[in-house]
C-alpha positions as CSV (number, residue, x, y, z in Angstrom):
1,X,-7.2,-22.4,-32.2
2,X,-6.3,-19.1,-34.7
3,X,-6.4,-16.2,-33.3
4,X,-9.4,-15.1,-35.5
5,X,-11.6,-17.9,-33.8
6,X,-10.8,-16.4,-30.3
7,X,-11.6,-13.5,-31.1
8,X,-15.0,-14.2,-33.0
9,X,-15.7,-16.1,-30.0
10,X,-14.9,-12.7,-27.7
11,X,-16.6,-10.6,-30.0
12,X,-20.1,-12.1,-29.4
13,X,-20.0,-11.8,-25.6
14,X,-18.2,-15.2,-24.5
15,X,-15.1,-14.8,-22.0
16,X,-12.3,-17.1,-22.7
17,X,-11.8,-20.6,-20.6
18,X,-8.1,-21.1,-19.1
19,X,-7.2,-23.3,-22.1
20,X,-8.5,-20.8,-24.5
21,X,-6.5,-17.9,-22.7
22,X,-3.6,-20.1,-23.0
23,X,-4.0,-20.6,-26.4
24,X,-4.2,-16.7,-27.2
25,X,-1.4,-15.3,-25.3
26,X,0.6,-18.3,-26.8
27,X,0.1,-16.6,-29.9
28,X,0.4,-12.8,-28.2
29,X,3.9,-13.7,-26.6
30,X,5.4,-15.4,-29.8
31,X,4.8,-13.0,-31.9
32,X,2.0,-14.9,-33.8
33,X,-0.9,-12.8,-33.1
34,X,-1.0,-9.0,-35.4
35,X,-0.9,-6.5,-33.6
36,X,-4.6,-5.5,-34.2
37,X,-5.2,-9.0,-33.0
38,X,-3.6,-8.4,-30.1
39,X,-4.9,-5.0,-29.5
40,X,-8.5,-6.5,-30.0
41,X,-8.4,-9.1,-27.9
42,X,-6.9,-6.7,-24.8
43,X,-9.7,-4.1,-25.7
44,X,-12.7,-6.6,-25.2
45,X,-11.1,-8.5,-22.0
46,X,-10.5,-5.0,-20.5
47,X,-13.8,-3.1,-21.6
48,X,-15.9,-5.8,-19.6
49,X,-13.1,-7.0,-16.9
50,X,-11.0,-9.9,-17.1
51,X,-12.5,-13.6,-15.5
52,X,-10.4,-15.7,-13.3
53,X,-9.7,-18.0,-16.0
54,X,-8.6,-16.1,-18.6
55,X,-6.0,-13.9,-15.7
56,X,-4.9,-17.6,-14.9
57,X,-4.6,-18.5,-18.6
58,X,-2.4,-15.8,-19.5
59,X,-0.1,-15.7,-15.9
60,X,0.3,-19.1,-16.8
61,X,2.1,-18.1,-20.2
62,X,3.6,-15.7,-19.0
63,X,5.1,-17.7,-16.3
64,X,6.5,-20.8,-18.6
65,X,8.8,-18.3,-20.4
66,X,9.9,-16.2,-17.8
67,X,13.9,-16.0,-17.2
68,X,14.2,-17.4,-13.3
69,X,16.2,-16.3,-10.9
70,X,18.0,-19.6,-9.4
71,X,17.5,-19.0,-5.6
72,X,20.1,-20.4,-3.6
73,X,19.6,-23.3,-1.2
74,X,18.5,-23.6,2.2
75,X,16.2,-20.0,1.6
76,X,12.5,-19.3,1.2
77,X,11.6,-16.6,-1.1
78,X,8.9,-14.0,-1.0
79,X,7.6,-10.9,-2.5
80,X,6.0,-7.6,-2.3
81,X,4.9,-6.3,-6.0
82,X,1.9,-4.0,-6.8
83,X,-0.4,-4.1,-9.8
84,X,0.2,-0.4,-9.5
85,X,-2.2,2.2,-11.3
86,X,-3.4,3.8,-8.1
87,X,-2.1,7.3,-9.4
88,X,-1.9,8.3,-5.6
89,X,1.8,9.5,-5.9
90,X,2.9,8.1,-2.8
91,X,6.9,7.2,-2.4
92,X,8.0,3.6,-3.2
93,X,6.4,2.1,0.0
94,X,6.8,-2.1,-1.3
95,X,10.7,-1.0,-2.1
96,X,11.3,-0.2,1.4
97,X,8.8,-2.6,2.8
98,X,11.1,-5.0,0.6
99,X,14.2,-3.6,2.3
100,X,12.6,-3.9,5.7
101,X,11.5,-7.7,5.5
102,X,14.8,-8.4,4.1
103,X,16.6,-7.5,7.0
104,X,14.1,-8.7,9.4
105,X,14.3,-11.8,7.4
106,X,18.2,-12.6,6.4
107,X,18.9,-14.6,9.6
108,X,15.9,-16.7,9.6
109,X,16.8,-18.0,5.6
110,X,13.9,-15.5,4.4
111,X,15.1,-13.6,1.1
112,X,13.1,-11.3,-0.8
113,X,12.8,-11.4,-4.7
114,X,11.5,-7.9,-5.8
115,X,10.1,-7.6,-8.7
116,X,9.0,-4.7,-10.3
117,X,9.3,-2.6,-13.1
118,X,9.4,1.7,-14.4
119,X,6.5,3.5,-13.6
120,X,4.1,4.8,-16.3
121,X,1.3,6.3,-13.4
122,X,3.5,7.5,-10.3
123,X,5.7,9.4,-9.9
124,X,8.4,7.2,-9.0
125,X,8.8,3.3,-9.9
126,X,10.7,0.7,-8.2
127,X,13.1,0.5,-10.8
128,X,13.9,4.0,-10.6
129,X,13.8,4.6,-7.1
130,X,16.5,1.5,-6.8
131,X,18.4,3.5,-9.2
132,X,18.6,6.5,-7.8
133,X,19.0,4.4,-4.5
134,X,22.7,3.4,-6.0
135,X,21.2,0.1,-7.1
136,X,22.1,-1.4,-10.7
137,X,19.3,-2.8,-12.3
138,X,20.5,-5.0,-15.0
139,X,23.0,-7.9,-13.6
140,X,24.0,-11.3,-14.0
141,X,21.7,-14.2,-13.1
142,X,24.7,-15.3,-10.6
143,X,24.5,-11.7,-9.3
144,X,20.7,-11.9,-8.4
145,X,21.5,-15.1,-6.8
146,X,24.5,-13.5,-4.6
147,X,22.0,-10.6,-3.5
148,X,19.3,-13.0,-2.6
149,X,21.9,-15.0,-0.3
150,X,24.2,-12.2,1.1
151,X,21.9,-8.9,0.8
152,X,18.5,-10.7,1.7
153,X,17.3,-9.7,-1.3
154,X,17.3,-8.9,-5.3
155,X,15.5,-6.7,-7.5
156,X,14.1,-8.8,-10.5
157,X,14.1,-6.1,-13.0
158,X,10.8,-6.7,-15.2
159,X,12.1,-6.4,-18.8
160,X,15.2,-8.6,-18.4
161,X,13.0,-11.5,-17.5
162,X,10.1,-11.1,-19.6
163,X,11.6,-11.0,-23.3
164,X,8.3,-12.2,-24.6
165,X,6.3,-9.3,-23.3
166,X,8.3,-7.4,-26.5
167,X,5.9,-8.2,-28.6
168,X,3.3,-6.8,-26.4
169,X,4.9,-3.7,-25.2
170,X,4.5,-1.2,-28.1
171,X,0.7,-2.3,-28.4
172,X,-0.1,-1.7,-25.1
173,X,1.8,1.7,-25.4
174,X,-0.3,2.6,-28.2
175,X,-3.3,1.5,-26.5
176,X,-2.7,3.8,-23.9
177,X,-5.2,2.2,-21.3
178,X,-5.0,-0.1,-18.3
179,X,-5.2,-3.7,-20.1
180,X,-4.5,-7.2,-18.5
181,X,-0.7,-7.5,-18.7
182,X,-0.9,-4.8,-15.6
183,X,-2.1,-7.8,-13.4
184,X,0.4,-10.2,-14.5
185,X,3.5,-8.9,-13.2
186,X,2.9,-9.4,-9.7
187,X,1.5,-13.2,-10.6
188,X,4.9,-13.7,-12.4
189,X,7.8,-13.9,-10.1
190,X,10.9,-14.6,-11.9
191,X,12.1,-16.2,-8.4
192,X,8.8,-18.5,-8.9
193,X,7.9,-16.9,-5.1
194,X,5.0,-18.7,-3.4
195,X,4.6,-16.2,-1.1
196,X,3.6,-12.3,-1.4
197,X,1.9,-9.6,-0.9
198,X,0.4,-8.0,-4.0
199,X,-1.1,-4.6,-4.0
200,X,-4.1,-4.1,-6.2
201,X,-5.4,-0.4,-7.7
202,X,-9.2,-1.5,-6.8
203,X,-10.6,-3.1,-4.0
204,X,-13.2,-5.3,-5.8
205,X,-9.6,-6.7,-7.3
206,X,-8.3,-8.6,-3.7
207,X,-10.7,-11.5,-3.9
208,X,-10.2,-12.7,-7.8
209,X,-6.5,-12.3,-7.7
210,X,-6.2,-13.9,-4.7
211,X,-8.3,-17.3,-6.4
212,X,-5.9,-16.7,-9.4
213,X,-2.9,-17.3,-6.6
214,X,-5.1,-20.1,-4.8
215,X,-5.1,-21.3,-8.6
216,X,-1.8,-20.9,-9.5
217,X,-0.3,-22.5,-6.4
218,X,0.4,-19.9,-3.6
219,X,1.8,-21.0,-0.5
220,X,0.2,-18.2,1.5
221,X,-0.5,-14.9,0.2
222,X,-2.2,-11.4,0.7
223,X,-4.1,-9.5,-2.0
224,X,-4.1,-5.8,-0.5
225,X,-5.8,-2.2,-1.2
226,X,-5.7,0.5,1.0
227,X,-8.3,3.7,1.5
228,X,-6.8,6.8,1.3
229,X,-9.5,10.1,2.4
230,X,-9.9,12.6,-0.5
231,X,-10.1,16.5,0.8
232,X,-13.4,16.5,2.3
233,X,-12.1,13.2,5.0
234,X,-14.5,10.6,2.5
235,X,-12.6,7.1,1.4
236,X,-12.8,7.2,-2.3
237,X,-8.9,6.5,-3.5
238,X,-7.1,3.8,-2.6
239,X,-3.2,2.3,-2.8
240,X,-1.9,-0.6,-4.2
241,X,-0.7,-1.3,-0.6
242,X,-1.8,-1.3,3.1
243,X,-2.5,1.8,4.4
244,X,-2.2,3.7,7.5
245,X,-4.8,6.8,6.1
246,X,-7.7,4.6,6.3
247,X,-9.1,0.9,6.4
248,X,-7.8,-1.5,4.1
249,X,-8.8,-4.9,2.6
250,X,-7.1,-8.0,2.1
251,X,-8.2,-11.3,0.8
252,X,-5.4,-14.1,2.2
253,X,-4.7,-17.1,0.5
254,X,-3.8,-19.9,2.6
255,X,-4.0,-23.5,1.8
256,X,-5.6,-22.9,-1.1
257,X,-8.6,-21.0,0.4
258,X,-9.4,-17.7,0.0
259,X,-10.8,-15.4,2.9
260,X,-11.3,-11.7,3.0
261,X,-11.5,-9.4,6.1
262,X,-10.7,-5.7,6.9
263,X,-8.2,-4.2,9.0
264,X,-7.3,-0.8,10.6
265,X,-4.5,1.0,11.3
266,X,-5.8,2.3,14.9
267,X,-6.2,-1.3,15.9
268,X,-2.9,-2.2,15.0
269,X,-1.6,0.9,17.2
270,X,-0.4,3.2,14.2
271,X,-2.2,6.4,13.8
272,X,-3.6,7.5,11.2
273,X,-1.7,9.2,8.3
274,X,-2.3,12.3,6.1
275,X,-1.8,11.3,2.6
276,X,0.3,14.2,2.4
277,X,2.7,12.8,4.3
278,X,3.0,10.3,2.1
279,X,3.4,11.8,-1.3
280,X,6.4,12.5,-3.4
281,X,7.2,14.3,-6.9
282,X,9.8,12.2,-8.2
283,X,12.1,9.2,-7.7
284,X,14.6,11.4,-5.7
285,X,12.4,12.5,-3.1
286,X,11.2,9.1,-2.9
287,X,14.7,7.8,-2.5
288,X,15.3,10.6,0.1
289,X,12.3,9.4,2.8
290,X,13.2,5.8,2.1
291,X,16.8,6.7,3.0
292,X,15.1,8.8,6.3
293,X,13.1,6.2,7.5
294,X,16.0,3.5,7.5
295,X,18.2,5.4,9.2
296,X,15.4,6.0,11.9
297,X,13.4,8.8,11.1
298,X,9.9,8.2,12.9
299,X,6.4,9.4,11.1
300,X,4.0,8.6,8.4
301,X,6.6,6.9,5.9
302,X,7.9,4.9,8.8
303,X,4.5,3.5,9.7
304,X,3.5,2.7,6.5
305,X,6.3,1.3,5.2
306,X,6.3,-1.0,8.9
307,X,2.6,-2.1,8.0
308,X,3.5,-3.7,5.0
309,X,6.5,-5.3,5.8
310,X,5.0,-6.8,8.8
311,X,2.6,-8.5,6.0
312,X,5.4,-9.5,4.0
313,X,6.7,-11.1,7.2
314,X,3.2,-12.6,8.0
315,X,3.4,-14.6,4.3
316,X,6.4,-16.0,5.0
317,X,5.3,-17.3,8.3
318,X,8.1,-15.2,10.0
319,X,5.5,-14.2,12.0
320,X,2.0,-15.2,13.6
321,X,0.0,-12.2,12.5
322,X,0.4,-8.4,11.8
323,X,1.0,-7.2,15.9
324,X,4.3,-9.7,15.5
325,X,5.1,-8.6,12.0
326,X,5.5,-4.8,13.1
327,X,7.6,-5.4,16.0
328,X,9.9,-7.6,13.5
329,X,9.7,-4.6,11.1
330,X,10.4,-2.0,13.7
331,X,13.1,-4.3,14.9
332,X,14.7,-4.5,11.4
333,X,15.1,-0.6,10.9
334,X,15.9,0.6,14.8
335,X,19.0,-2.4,14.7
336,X,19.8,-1.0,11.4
337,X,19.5,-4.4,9.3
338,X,17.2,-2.8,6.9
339,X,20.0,-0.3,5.9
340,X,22.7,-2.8,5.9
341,X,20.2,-4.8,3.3
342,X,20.2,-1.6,1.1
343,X,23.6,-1.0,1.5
344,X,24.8,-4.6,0.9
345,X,22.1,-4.9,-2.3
346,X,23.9,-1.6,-3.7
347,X,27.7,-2.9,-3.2
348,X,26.6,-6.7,-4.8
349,X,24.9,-5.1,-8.0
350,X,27.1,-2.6,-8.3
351,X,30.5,-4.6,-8.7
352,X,28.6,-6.6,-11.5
353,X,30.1,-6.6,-14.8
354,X,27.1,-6.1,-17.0
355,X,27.4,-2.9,-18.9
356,X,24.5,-0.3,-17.6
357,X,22.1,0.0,-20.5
């Protein structure tokens, strides 16, 4: 169907069915669509929120001309990626939580396949934390493979596996708003994980991206958002991850049902956090507490950071449930296996022979 047709057919209040939203970002990630077509068509979904179809539609696109990462044999891949968008400033907690399960994780044939991208609304991205971590970003397919198998992980670096989000990129710049490519990354492992944890900017997000995953074919996931207090102690932010400030909800996927429940830090035995504690002002300081915290450093960052490993951990059916999870996760940075994951991950990249740039 043209473009105009979809649009005509947005225009006058109809959402788009999974075949029609495969049919327009078809034409969006070819390069079909104009750009006002494609600005359009992101401006309608967005103003009255995206349906499960149409995020299903357009992850499944997205997904059919990805560049994989080949994972070696023998391992069982998972992930921890955020939609991002929370604006709370916190330090990259899913990049360590990454680093955590990996090395909880290495020598039961569990491997982590982070993907992620640079940040446009914190102050510090996964990409550029890794960086400034000593990581290279851009490597060899064979590289990413060698990291999965002898580090326990990769970072899947968003725009060397996405070329057809080029033709997207510079619209959605120009929009300058949230649109529904900012869902899609987390729903698009290069790896082709069936198993993650995704962080979502909104809590009335967890239960429709979890029946997107139940859709797409999840293995066992968590949909996550986290309450952080504002000044006067009331819950009104939130993180793209779990949190140890305040409640948080998940909607778990599992066997392709979806169910949705509530947890709390104090019943898990972690106190509660200042969201202070938790904040940084740029990729170097959040390199700087991820480097604290691995080498043992006890307090907010460390609980936090244990929290959502021991989900990551949980989704890979290392472990029975969250109590299990954190002593795996408190396991992996006390015996120092979360470091050596960091440290092996930086040595593997970093001998690659793709030029940086």
């Amino acid at each position: 169907m043209p473009m105009k047709h979809l649009l005509a057919h947005l225009v006058t209040g109809n959402t788009l069915s999974t075949e029609q939203a495969v049919e327009a970002f078809e034409l969006i990630m070819t390069g079909q669509a104009t750009p006002a077509q494609t600005g359009a068509l992101l401006a309608m979904i967005e103003h009255r929120g995206a349906t499960i179809d149409e995020i299903v539609g357009a992850a499944t696109v997205m997904r059919d001309k990805v560049k994989c990462v080949t994972v070696p044999a023998g391992l069982r891949v998972i992930d921890t990626c955020g939609t991002g968008g929370d604006h709370a400033g916190t330090f990259n907690i899913s990049t360590a939580a990454a680093l955590v399960a990996a090395g909880a994780g290495k020598p039961q044939g569990i491997a982590v396949a982070k993907h992620g991208n640079r940040s446009v609304t914190s102050n510090s991205g996964s990409s550029q934390v890794l960086d400034t971590l000593g990581v290279k970003l851009q490597v060899t397919p064979d590289t990413l493979s060698r990291c999965l198998e002898e580090a326990g992980l990769c970072f899947c670096f968003a725009p060397s596996h996405h070329p057809a989000m080029k033709h997207a990129a510079p619209i959605r710049a120009e929009l300058g708003f949230r649109t529904l490519f900012n869902v899609l990354g987390p729903l698009t492992n290069p790896a082709g994980a069936t198993r993650q944890v995704i962080g979502v900017f909104a809590t009335q997000m967890t239960k429709p991206i979890a029946n997107v995953l139940a859709r797409l074919g999840a293995d066992h996931a968590m949909v996550v958002h986290g309450q952080i207090p504002d000044d006067d102690g009331k819950h009104v932010d939130g993180l793209d991850e779990l949190s140890t400030c305040g409640p948080s909800q998940i909607s778990e996927v599992r066997d392709g049902k979806v169910k949705t429940y509530e947890i709390d830090p104090d019943d898990l035995g972690l106190s509660y956090s200042h969201p202070k504690a938790l904040k940084v002002d740029s990729p170097e300081r959040s390199a700087a507490v991820i480097r604290e915290l691995l080498e043992g450093e006890v307090g907010p960052p460390r609980d936090i950071v244990m929290l959502n490993a021991a989900a990551a951990l949980v989704v890979a059916e290392l472990a029975e449930d969250l109590p299990e999870g954190l002593e795996l996760a408190r396991e992996s940075i006390d015996s120092g296996a979360a470091k050596q994951a960091l440290d092996r991950l930086v040595e593997i990249t970093t001998a690659d022979p793709t030029p940086v740039g």
